[in-house]
N, C-alpha and C positions, 0 to 999 in steps of 0.2 A: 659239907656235902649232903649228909642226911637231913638237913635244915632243905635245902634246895630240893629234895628227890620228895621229903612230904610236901614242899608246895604244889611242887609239876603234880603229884597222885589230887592232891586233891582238886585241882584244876580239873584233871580231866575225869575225875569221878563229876562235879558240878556241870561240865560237858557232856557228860554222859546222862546226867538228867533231865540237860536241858534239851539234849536230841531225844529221850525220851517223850519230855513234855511235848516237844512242837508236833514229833509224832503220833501220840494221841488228841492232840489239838484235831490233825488232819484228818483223823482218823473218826471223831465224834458224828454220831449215828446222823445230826442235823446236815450235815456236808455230803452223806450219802441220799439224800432227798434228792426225786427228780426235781427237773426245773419244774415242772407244770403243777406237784404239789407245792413246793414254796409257791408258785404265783397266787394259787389260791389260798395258802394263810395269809398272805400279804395281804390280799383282797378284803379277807374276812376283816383284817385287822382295821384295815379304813372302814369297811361299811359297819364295824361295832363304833367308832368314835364319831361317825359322823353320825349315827340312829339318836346317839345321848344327846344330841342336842335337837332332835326335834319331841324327847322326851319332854323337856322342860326349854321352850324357847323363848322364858323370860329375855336373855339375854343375845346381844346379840352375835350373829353368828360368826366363829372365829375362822381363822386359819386351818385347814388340817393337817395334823404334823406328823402323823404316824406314818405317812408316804416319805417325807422326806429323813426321819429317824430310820427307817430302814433299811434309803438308799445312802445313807453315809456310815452304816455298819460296817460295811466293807468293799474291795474293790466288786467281788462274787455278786453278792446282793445287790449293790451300784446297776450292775449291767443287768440282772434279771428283770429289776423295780423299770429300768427305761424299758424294757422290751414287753412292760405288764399295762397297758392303757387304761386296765378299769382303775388302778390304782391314782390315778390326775384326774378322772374327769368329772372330779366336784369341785369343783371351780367359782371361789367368792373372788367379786369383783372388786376393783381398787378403791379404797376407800380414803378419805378425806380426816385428818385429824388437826388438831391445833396445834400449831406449833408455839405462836405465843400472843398476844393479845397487848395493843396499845392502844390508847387516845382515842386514835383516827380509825386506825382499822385492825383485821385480825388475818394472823396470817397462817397458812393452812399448807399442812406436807401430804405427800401421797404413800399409800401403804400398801403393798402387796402387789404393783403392779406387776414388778420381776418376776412372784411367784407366777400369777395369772398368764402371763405370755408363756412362761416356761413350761406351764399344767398342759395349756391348751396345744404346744406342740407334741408334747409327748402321749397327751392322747388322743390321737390322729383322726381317725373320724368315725369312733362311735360315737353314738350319743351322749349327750353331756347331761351334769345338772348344774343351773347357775345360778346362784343367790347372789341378790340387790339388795345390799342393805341400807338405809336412810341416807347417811354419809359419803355416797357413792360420790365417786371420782368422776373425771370427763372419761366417758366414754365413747364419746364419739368416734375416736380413731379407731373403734372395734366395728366390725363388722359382722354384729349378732345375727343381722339376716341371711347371712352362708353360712352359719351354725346348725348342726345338728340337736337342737337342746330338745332331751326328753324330756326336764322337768326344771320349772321355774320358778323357785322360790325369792317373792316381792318379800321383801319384811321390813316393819314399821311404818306403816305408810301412814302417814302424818302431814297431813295438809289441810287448810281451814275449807278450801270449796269441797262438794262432794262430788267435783266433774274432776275425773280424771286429767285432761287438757292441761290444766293447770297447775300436774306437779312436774318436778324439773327433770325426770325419765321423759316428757312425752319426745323431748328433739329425739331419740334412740327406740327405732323400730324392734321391737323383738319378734320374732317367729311364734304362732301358736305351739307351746309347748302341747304334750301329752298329758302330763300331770302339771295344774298349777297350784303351788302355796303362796298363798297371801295373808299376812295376818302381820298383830302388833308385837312386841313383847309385853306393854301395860297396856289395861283396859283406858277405854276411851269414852267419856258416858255419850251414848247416840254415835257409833260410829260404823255407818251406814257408808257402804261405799257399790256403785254400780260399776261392773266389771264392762271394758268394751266388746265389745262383739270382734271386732278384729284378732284380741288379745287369745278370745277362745275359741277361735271357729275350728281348732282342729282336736281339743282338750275333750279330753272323755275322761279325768278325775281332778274335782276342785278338792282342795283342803285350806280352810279358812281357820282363822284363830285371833280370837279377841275383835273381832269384825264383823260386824251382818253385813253381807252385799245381798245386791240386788242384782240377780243375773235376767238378761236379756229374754225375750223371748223366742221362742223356736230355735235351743240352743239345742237340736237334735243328737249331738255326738256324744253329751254327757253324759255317762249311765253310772256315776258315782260322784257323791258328794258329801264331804265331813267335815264336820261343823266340830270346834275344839275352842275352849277358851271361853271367855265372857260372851252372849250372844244378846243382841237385845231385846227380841220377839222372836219366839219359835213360830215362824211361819211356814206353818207347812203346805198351804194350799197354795199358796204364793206361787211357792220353791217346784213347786208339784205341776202348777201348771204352767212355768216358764220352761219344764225342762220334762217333755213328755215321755224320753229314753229314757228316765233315768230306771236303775234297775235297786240302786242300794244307796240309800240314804241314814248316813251313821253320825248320829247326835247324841251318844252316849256320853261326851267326855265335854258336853255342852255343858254349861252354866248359864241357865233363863233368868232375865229380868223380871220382863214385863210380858208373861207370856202368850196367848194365844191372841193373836192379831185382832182388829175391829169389827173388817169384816172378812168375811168368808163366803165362796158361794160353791154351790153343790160341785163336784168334780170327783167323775170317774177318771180311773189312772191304771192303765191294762199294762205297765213295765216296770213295777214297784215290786220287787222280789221280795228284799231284806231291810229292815226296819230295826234301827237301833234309837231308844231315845231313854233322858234319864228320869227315875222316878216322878219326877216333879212335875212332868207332863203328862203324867198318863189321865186326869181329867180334865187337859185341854185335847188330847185325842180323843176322846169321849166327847166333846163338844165339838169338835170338829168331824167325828164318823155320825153322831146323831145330827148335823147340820147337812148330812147329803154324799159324805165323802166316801165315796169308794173305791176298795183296794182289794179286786176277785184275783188279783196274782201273787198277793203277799203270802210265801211260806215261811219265814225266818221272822223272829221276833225275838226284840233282845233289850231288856232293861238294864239300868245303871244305875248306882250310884252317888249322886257329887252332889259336893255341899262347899260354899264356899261362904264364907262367914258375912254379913251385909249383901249379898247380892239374893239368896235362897233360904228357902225354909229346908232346914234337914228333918230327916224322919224315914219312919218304913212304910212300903207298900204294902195297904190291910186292901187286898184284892177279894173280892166279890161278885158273884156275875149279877146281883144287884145293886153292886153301888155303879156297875162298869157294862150298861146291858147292852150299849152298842158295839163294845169292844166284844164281847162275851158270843153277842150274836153273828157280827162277820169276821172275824177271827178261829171261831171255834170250827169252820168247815176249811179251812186256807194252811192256816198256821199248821207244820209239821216238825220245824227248829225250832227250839226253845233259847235262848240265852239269859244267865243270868251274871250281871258285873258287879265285882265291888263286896266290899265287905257290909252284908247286912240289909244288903238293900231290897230283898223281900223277905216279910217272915214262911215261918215252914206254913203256916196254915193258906196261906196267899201263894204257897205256889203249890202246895197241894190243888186246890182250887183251879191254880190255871192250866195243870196239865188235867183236872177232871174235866174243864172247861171245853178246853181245846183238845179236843179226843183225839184228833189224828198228832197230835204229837209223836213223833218215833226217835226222835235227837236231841236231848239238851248237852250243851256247854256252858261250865260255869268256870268263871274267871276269881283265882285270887282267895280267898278266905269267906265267896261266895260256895265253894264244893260244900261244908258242912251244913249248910242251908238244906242243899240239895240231894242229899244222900241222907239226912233226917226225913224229907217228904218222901223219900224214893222206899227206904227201908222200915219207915214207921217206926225208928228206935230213939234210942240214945233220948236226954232228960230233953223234953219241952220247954220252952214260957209256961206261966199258967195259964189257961185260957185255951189252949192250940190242944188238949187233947182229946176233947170233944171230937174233932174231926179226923181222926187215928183211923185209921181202915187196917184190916190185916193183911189184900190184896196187894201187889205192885201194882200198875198203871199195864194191862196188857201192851197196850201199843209201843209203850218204850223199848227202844231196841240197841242204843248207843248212847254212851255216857261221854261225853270228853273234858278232861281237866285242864287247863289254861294256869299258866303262870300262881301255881303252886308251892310255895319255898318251904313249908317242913317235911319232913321226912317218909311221914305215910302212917306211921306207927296210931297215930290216934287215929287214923279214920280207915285200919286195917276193919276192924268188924261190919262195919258197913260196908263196904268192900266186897269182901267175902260175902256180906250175906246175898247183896244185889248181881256177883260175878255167879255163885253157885246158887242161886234161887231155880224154883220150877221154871220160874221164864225165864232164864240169867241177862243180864245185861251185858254187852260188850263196853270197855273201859280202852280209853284212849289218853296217853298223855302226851301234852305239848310243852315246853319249855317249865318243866317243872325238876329243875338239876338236882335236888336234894331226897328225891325220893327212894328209897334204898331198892339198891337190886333183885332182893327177892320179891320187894311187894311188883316190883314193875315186871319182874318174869312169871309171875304169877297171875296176875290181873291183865295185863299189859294185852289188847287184843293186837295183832298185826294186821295193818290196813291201813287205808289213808284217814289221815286225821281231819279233822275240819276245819275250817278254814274261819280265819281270823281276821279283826275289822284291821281295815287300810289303814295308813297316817298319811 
């Protein structure tokens, strides 16, 4: 009997935990979230896995699966994820794999068309984004012309003519996206490709990558265009007078061949706001502004970085308003942004120079492990190169008014004194941070101005 009476106790002591347990299960702070913040981590959770792969789009572009891990967490989340459309409306089309290879012929399965039908009902009729990748399936039974697609990413486009006609998309009309991507994931040597007219009559931002195209002329709607990946000729007069809207032309993340085109002919350009391009062109803009080229509306200027082993020469920008007198002399009444990208890619003495240059300067952003660069020139401290301190001044730069930090990853601690000294100087500087997670709380409640931050180049 006392054998039996400790079973039954301990039974319902273990029932008693386990009513415990499931009521603190129900009970977990995540369960008390309204619906509308889960819908937006959800959201965020896709648009972080799908950004990583236009970080690096060597490869090509998969499935996204963090919509569907979501919705088979549970029945709860099941029902919120259908009732959340931004979470389906990236939508890769079906693609073509091998299944097995004989003799005679090869034989090919289809991949993802389920997913695809199933994204596209559930995200009802916002706008979409649709990626084509090389391998694509028949699409014919799709009717991309009743589609809302805001943005169309082509990728790998791989064919021997350079006339579009000729690759096996042309049977399947697509809609003028808003945003198009086009590009490879490997370079191609000479891979020049002319976008149709029809493709972009209603696109107002290209993003190309490992591809030079040739866009049309009087493509008026375009007022943004970035160039990423291998380029083969930085054409900018080209680009400049096929697309007279444009307002932001961002070539920073470029890799030049063979760079400044054959010929060239004078051309003024009244909607060219913002200018991003990478060091290794800044003496083919020098021969392109001394050959005629005018740009009375550019205020934004923004250097980069990149070096890619066999394609460029790496090195730093030794900036001079003698070695650079046409940039020197139309830039220096225009330019008020500053931008500097990348690790190292001007010394202190060469941007000391280009904000003395450029007197209306009132805003630099510098991206990445470019800040100490810039808080050297800014504060005239901290150990030089040899050679850089000849041009020491003890003044700041009056017209500087706004500092902002970009993608930032230690913690703030070494570049507190400069800081301090440019936040609390006679003319102090206002300090902005963006996507900079590591920076500790006091430096950012200290420094940190509140306001809007500045705005960052497109992908």
């Amino acid at each position: 009997m006392s054998h039996s009476i400790g079973v039954f106790s301990t039974s319902m002591n273990e029932g008693q935990k386990n009513v415990v347990a499931s009521s603190e299960g129900s009970l977990h702070p995540i369960r008390r979230l309204p619906t509308e913040i889960l819908q937006q981590i959800f959201e965020e959770c896709v648009d972080a896995e799908a950004a990583r792969w236009f970080l690096d789009p060597t490869r090509p572009p998969m499935l996204l699966k963090s919509a569907t891990r979501i919705a088979g967490t549970c029945r709860s989340w099941r029902t919120i994820a259908q009732q959340t459309p931004r979470m389906w409306n990236r939508l890769r089309a079906p693609i073509l794999v091998e299944r097995y290879r004989s003799r005679k012929e090869v034989n090919y399965k289809t991949i993802g068309r389920e997913v695809f039908c199933n994204s596209l009902r559930l995200c009802g009729s916002i706008p979409l984004e649709v990626t084509i990748p090389s391998m694509v399936s028949n699409l014919e039974e799709f009717n991309f012309m009743s589609l809302k697609i805001d943005r169309l990413n082509l990728y790998d486009i791989r064919f021997d003519s350079y006339d579009w006609s000729t690759h096996p998309w042309r049977r399947i009309s697509f809609p003028s996206p808003r945003h198009l991507w086009a590009g490879n994931g490997n370079y191609h040597f000479l891979c020049t490709r002319m976008l149709p007219s029809s493709l972009i009559s209603r696109t107002t931002t290209i993003t190309v990558h490992n591809i030079t195209v040739t866009i049309p002329e009087g493509s008026n709607r375009i007022t943004q265009l970035v160039l990423c990946g291998v380029q083969d000729t930085f054409k900018l007069t080209s680009l400049l007078e096929s697309l007279p809207c444009l307002t932001e032309l961002d070539a920073g993340r470029a890799v030049v061949c063979n760079h400044r085109e054959q010929d060239h002919r004078a051309l003024t350009h009244q909607k060219l706001k913002h200018l991003r391009i990478p060091i290794s062109c800044m003496h083919d803009l020098e021969e392109y502004l001394a050959g005629g080229l005018q740009l009375p509306s550019l205020n934004c200027f923004g250097l980069a970085n990149q070096s890619v082993s066999g394609h460029m020469r790496s090195g730093r920008l030794h900036y001079t308003p003698s070695t650079f007198p046409s940039v020197s002399a139309q830039f220096s009444t225009t330019v008020t942004h500053l931008e500097v990208h990348g690790e190292h890619a001007v010394t202190t003495s060469s941007t000391t120079s280009l904000m003395e240059t450029f007197y209306k300067i009132d805003t630099i952003s510098t991206y990445g492990s470019a800040v100490r660069v810039i808080l050297r020139a800014l504060c005239r401290t901290g150990e030089m190169p040899e050679g850089e301190k000849a041009s020491e001044k003890e003044s700041l730069p009056s017209s500087i008014q706004a500092l902002h930090i970009h993608d930032y990853l230690g913690d703030g601690v070494d570049l507190y004194p400069a800081l301090h000294q440019i936040y609390n100087g006679t003319e102090p500087i206002k300090i902005f941070f963006e996507n900079c997670p590591n920076i500790l709380p006091t430096t950012r409640r200290e420094f940190t101005h509140m306001g809007t931050a500045a705005s960052r180049p497109s992908h």
